[in-house]
C-alpha positions in Angstrom: 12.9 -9.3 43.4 11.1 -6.1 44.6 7.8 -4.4 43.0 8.4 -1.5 41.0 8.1 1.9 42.7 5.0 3.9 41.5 6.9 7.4 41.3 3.8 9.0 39.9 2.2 8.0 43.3 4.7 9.0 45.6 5.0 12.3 43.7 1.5 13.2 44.2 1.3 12.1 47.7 4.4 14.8 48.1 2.4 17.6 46.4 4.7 17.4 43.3 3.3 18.7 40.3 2.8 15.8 37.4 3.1 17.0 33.6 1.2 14.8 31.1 0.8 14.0 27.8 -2.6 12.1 26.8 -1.8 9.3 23.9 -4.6 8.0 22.1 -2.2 6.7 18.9 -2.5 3.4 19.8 0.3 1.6 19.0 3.7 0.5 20.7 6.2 2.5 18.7 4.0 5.9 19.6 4.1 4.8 23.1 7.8 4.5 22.6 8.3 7.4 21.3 6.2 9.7 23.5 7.7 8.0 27.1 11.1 9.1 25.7 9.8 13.0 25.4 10.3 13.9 28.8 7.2 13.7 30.4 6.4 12.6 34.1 3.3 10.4 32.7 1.6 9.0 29.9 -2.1 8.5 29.2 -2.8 5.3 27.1 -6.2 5.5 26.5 -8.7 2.7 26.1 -11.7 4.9 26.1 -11.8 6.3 23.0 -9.5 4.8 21.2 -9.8 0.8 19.9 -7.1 0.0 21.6 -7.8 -4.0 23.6 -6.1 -5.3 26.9 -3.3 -7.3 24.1 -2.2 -4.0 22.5 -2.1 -2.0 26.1 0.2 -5.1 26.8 2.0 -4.1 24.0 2.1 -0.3 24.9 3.1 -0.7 28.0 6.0 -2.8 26.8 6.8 0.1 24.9 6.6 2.7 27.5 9.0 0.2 29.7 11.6 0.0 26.8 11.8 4.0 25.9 15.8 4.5 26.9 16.4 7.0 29.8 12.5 7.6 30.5 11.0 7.7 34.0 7.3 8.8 32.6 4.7 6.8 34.2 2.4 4.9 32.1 -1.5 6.0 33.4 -4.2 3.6 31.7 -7.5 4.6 31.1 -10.1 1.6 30.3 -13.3 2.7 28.9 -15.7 2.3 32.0 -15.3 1.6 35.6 -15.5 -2.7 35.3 -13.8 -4.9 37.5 -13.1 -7.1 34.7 -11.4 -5.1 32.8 -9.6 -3.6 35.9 -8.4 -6.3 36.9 -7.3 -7.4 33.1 -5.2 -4.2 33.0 -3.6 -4.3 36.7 -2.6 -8.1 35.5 -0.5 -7.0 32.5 1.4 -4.1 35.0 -0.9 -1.3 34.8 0.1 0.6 38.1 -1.7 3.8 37.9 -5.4 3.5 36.6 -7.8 6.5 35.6 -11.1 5.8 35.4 -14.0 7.4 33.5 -17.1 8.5 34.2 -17.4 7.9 38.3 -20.9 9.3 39.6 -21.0 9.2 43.0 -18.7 7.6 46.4 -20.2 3.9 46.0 -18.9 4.1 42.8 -15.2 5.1 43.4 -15.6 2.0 46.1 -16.5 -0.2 43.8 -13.1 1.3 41.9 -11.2 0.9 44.9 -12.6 -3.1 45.9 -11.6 -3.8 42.2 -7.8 -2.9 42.7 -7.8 -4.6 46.5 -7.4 -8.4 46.7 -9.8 -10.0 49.0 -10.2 -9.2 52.1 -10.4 -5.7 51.2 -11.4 -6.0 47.4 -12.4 -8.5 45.1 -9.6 -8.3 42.3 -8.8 -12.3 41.5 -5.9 -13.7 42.5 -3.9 -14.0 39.1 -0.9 -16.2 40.1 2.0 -15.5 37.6 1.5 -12.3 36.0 3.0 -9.7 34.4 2.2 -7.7 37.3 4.5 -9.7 39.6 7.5 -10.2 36.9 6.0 -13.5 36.0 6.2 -14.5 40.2 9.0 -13.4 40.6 8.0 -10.7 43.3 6.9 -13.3 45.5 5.5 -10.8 48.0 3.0 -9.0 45.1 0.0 -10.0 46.8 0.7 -8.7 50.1 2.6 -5.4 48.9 0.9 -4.1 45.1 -1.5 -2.2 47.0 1.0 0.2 48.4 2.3 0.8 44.8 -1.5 0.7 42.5 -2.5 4.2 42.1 -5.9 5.0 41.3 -7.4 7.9 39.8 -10.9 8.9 39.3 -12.7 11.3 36.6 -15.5 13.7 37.3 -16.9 14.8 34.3 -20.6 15.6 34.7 -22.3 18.2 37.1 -23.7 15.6 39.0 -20.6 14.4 40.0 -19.2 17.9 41.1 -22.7 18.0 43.5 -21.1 15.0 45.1 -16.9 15.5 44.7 -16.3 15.6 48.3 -17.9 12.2 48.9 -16.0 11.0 46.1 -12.8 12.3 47.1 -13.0 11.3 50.2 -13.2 7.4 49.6 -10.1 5.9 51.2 -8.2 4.4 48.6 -8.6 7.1 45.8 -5.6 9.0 45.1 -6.8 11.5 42.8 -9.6 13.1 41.3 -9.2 13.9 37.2 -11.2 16.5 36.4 -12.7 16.0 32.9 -13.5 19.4 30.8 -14.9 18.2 27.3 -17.8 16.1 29.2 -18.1 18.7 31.6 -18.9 21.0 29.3 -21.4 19.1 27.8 -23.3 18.3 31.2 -23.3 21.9 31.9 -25.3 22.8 28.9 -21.9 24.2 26.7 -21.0 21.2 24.4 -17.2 21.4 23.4 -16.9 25.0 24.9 -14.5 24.3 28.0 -13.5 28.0 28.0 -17.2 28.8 28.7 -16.8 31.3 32.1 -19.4 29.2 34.1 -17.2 25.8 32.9 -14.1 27.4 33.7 -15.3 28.3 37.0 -16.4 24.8 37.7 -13.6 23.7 37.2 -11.6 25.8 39.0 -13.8 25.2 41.9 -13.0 21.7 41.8 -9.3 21.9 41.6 -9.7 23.7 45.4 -12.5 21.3 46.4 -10.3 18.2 45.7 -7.0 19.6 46.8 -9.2 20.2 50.3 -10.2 16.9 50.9 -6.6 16.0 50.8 -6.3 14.3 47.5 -4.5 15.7 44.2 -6.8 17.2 41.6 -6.2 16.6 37.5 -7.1 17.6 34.4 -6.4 17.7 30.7 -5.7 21.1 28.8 -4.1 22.2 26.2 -3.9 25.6 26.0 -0.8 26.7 27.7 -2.3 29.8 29.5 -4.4 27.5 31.1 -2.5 24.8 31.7 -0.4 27.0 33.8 -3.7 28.7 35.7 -4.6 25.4 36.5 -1.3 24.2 38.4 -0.9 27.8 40.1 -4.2 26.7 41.5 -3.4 23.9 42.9 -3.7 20.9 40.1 -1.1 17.9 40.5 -1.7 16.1 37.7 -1.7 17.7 34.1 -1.6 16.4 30.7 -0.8 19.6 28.8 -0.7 17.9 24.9 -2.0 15.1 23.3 -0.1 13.0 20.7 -2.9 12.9 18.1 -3.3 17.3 17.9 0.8 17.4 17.8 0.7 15.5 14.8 -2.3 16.4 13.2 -1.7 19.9 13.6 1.6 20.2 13.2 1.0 18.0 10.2 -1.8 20.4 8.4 0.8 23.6 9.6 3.5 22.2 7.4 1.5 21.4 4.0 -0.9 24.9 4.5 2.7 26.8 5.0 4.0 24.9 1.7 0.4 25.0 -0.3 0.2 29.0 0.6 3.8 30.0 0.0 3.6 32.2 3.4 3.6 31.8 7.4 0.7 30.0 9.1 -2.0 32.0 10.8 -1.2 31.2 14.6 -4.6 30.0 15.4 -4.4 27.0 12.7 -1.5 25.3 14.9 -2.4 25.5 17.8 -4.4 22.8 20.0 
C-alpha cells in the first residue's frame, strides 16, 4: 500500500495558490461538512479551541469521509511540543501549523519533531494510523517526503528574525498571524491598522524571497485578494464559527426588525 499524497504540499511547492477555511467548531460532523465545501484545506484547530488528540482523531476521520472532497486537513496544536507533534502526526496529521515560533532554533526544533531519528527525534510509533495501521510498510523511510510543516509568525520579534526562520530546511511555509501581530505591534485586535497592514505585507515578500510560501488568515474579501496578488499561497479566507454566528444573528435581526440587515452586521 502507498502513503497518501500531500496535495497541499505539492501545490505550494508549485506556487499554486491554497484557499482556506479555518474550523474551530470542533466536532466531526462540522469537519464533515466544511471538507465537502470546496475548499483546498482545512484548519482544525487545537489552539483555541478544546479540542484533544481523540477528537482531532475523530475530525480528521471526518475530513477523510466528506464525499468527493480533496481539501487537506491542516492541524494546528496549541504550542510547538514534540509530544503533542508527534501525537498528531500518529493519528495522520500530514500538514501541521504551528503557533507561536520565535526564532530559527525554534522552527528546528519543529522540524527534528516531524523527522525520525537520525534527522529528528519523533518516536518510532509502529502501527499507526499514520501508516494505515502498517500497512504502508515503507512509512518510516518515505512520510517525510509527504509531512508538511508550517510555521506561524505572529509577534514583531519574530518578523526581526523571518528570514532565519524561513530559511530552516524543512519548513515549508511561513503563516503569517494578524490578530497577535497586531497586538505585539501595540494595536490590539486592529489588523487593518496601516503600520500592521504594512507588516504584513512586508512579510508576505520576505517569505516568498527566501523561497518558501507565505500564509495568512483574513476575512475580509478585499484583502484576502490583496494578499494573494501579493504573493500569499496559503489563505484561509472564512472561518466556520463567524459563518454561522453571523449568518445566524443576520437572519433573526432581519426577522426581529421586519427590514434588510445593515451590511456591516454580516459581515466577518
Amino acid at each position: 500500500m502507498q502513503l497518501a499524497p500531500n496535495l497541499f504540499k505539492r501545490a505550494l511547492a508549485a506556487k499554486q495558490p491554497q484557499i482556506g477555511i479555518w474550523s474551530t467548531l470542533p466536532h466531526p460532523y462540522v469537519s464533515e461538512i466544511v471538507a465537502g465545501c470546496g475548499y483546498d484545506w482545512i484548519l482544525l484547530d487545537t489552539e483555541h479551541t478544546p479540542t484533544d488528540v481523540p477528537g482531532m482523531l475523530h475530525q480528521l476521520q471526518a475530513v477523510s469521509a466528506a464525499r468527493d472532497s480533496k481539501t487537506t486537513a491542516i492541524v494546528r496544536p496549541p504550542w510547538n511540543d514534540p509530544v503533542l507533534i508527534k501525537r498528531y502526526l500518529d493519528i495522520g496529521a500530514q500538514t501541521i501549523l504551528l503557533p507561536f515560533v520565535q526564532d530559527a532554533d525554534e522552527a528546528r526544533a519543529a522540524v527534528s519533531a516531524i523527522r525520525y531519528a537520525p534527522h529528528g527525534i519523533r518516536g518510532m510509533g509502529g502501527s499507526t494510523r499514520a501508516s494505515n495501521f502498517g500497512r504502508v510498510a515503507d512509512y518510516a523511510q518515505k512520510c517525510e517526503q509527504e509531512l508538511c510543516l508550517l510555521v506561524q509568525v505572529e509577534t514583531q520579534e519574530a518578523l526581526d528574525r523571518l528570514e532565519e526562520i524561513a530559511n530552516v530546511d524543512g519548513v515549508d511555509g511561513v503563516f503569517i498571524g494578524p490578530a497577535d501581530l497586531s497586538a505585539s505591534m501595540g494595536h490590539p485586535g486592529d489588523t487593518g491598522h496601516p503600520d500592521v497592514r504594512a507588516a504584513i505585507d512586508s512579510a508576505i515578500r520576505r517569505i516568498r524571497d527566501c523561497g518558501k510560501a507565505p500564509g495568512i488568515l483574513l476575512t475580509d474579501e478585499v484583502r484576502a485578494r490583496d494578499a494573494l496578488d501579493k504573493g500569499a499561497l496559503f489563505v484561509a479566507v472564512a472561518m466556520d464559527m463567524l459563518i454561522l454566528a453571523r449568518g445566524a444573528e443576520a437572519v433573526a435581526a432581519k426577522f426581529k426588525t421586519g427590514g434588510d440587515v445593515p451590511s456591516s452586521s454580516a459581515t466577518y
